[in-house]
N, C-alpha and C positions, 0 to 999 in steps of 0.2 A: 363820466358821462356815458363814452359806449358801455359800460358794464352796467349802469343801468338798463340802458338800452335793450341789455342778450336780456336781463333778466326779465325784461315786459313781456319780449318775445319768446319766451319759452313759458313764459302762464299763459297765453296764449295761444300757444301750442298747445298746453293741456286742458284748457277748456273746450277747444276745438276737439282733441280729443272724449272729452268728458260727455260732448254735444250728439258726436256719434253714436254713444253706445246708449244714450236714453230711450229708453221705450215709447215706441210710439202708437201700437196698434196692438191688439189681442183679441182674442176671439172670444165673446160671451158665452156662448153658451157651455161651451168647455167648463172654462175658467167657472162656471157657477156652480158649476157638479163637482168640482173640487172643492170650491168651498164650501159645498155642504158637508162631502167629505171630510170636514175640518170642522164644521160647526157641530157635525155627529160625533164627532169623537170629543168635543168640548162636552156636551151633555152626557154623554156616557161617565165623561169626570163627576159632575154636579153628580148625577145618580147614584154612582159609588160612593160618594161624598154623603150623600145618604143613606147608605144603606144599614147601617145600625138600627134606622127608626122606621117601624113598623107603616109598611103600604096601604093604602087605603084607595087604591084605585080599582076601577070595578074591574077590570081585568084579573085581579086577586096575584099577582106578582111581587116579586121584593123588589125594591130599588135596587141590589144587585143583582138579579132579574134583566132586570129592563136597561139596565147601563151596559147589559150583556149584548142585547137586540140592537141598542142605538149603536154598537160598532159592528155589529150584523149589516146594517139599514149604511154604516161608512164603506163597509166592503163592495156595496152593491154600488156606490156612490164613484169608489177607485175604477172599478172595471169600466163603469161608462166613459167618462171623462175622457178616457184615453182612447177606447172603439169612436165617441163620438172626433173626437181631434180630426185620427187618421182617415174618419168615413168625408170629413169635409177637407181634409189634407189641409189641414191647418196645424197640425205639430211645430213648436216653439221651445227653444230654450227656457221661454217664462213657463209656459205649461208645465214643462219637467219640475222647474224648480219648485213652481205651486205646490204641486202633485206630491213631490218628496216631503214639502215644510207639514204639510195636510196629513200625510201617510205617519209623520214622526208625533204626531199629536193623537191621530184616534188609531195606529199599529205601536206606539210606541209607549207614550205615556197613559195611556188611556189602559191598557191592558195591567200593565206595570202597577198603576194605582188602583185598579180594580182590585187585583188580586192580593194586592197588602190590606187593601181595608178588608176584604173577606175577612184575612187570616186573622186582623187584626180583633175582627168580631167574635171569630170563632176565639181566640184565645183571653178574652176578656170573660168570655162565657166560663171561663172555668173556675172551681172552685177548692180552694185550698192551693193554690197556684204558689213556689216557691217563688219570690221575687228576683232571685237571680237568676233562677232557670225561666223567668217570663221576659227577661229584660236579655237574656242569651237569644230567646226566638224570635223577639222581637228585631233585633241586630241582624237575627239571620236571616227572619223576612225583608227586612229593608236592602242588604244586601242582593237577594236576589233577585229584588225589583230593581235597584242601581243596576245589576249586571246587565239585564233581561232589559234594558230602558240603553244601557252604553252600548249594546250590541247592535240593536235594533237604527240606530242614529247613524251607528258605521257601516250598518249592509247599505243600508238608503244613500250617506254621501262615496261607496264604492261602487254603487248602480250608479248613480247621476256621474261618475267618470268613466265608469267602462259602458257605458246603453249607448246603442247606436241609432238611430232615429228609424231607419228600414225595416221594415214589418218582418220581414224574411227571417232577421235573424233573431227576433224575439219567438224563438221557440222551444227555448230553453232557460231556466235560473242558473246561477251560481249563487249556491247556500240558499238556504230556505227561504222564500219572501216573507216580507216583513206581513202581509194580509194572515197568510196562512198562520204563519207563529203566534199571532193573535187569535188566531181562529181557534187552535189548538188548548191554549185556556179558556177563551171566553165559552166554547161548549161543555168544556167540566165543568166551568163556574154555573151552566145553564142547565144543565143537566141535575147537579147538585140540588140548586136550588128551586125546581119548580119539577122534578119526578122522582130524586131519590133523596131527600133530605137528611135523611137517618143515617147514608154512608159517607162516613163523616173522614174514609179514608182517600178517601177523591182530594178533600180539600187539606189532607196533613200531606199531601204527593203535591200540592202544585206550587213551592220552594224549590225540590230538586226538580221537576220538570220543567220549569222555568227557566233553570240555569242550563239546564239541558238544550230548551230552545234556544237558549242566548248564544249557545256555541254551534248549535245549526246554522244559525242564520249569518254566522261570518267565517265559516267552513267555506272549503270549496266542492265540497259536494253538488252535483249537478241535480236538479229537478224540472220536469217537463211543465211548458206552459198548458194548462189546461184546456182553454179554447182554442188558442192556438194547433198543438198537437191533437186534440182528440174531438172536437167537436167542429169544427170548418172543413169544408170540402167534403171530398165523397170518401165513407168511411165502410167496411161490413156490416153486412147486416147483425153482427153479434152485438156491434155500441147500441143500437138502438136497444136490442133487449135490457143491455146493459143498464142503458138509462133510464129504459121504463122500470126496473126494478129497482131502480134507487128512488123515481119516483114516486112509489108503490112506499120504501121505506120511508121516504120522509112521510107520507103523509099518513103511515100510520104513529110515527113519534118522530117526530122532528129533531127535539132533543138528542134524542139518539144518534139518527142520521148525521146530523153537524159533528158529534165526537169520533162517528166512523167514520167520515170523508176526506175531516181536519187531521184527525190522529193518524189514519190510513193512510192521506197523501205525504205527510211531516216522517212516518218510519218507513215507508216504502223506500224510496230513493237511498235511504241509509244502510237497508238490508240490502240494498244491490252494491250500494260501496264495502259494506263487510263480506260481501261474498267474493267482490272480484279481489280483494286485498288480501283477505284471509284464506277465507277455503283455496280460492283456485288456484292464488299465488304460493301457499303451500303442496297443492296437489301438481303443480308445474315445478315444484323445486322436486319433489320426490320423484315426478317421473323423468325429470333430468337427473336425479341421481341414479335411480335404475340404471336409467342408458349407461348414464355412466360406469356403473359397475358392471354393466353386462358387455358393453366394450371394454371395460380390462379384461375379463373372465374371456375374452374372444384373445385378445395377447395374448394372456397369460399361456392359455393353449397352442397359438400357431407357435411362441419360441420352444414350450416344451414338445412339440412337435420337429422342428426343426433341431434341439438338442437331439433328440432321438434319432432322426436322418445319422446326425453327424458321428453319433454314435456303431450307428451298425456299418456305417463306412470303413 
């Protein structure tokens, strides 16, 4: 009898527990800019999902095209969400997690299958195609959407453990954000297919560039937040040029602009880690070696100096 007893009283314990952690209140308007974030990146699927069959929409775009633009239109979708949260200081635990599940859909999957059904279009297109050497690239492209999809899942759940809620310190990444790494294909894929169609070496690069990204983004390579760092508060007068001239760029090709921003901001940070790693950390072993051979060369001299003393004594 008491042992029934403990054990009533401790599921009752854990409900009461259970009770506390339910959610009771969130913030709308947040919470709906994520989920568009999420419902954009669902249709950027559908659209890739299409993209074999010819478009017919008066825009004159392919479906992978426009599966390109609807995780464009999720990027736009991430950035609010999160300004909107902290401008009403309403930041949550749920929001984080929304934000991440959202980001793993239209930064993760989304990109991932985009760029397999490209490849997978472009290699159906060929003609006289070995069946083992079509059924090798196929394995290779699925593989690097697996990888480019496992990476992308692990930057997201090691943000949601190391992000700290304080604005302050969000002004910097560890390893490439997941928006950007997406950004990074979806502009080739965009670029490809709606200004250079005919360079058909863009889309035989975005297997190894994918896996590429897949190891940026769970590097610990540091990258600067953008708004944060560069565009809030008071800045020289050179950013402004700065930015009028890239908005000068986009709007003469957009296309363009998005592969030099994405591609530009994704190897920037990397060139500064092979610099400080390689170059400098070599040119600081040589010029400690120097010294160091130049302090023997300073020995070597004061004892044959001092034999010579001892000598003419």
């Amino acid at each position: 009898m008491p042992r029934t007893k403990k054990t009533e009283g401790a599921k009752k314990r854990l409900l009461r527990r259970v009770r506390k952690q339910r959610l009771k209140y969130i913030t709308i308007l947040p919470s709906l800019v994520t989920i568009l974030n999420g419902a954009c990146g669902f249709a950027a699927i559908v659209f890739a999902g299409k993209g074999g069959i010819a478009s017919t929409n008066r825009f004159g775009l392919s479906y992978f095209s426009i599966s390109g633009y609807m995780i464009l239109l999720a990027m736009i979708a991430d950035m609010l969400d999160g300004r909107l949260a902290r401008m009403h200081q309403s930041t949550s635990s749920f929001g984080g997690q929304l934000d991440s599940l959202c980001d793993a859909i239209s930064f993760g999957v989304a990109p991932a299958f985009l760029m397999l059904k490209v490849l997978e279009h472009k290699i159906s297109g060929f003609v006289g195609l070995n069946p083992t050497t079509e059924t090798f690239l196929q394995r290779f492209i699925w593989m690097a959407a697996a990888a480019y999809l496992s990476c992308a899942v692990i930057r997201l759940a090691r943000f949601n453990v190391e992000n700290e809620e304080d604005e302050s310190a969000h002004m910097s990444f560890i390893g490439l954000p997941t928006p950007a790494a997406a950004g990074v294909l979806v502009s080739l894929i965009i670029l490809h297919q709606d200004t250079l169609p005919t360079l058909n070496v863009i889309i035989y690069a975005l297997p190894f560039l994918t896996m590429g990204i897949a190891v940026l983004m769970v590097s610990r390579i540091q990258y600067p937040h953008i708004l944060n760092q560069y565009l809030r508060g008071k800045k020289p007068f050179g950013y402004l040029i700065r930015v009028l001239l890239l908005l000068a760029f986009v709007i003469w090709s957009i296309q363009a602009a998005l592969v030099l921003m994405f591609c530009g901001f994704a190897s920037s940070s990397l060139a500064k880690w092979l610099y400080y790693k390689v170059i400098k950390n070599k040119r600081n072993l040589l010029s400690t070696a120097h010294t160091a051979l130049m302090n023997a060369d300073k020995d070597q001299s004061v004892k044959e100096d001092d034999i010579a003393c001892q000598v003419e004594e």
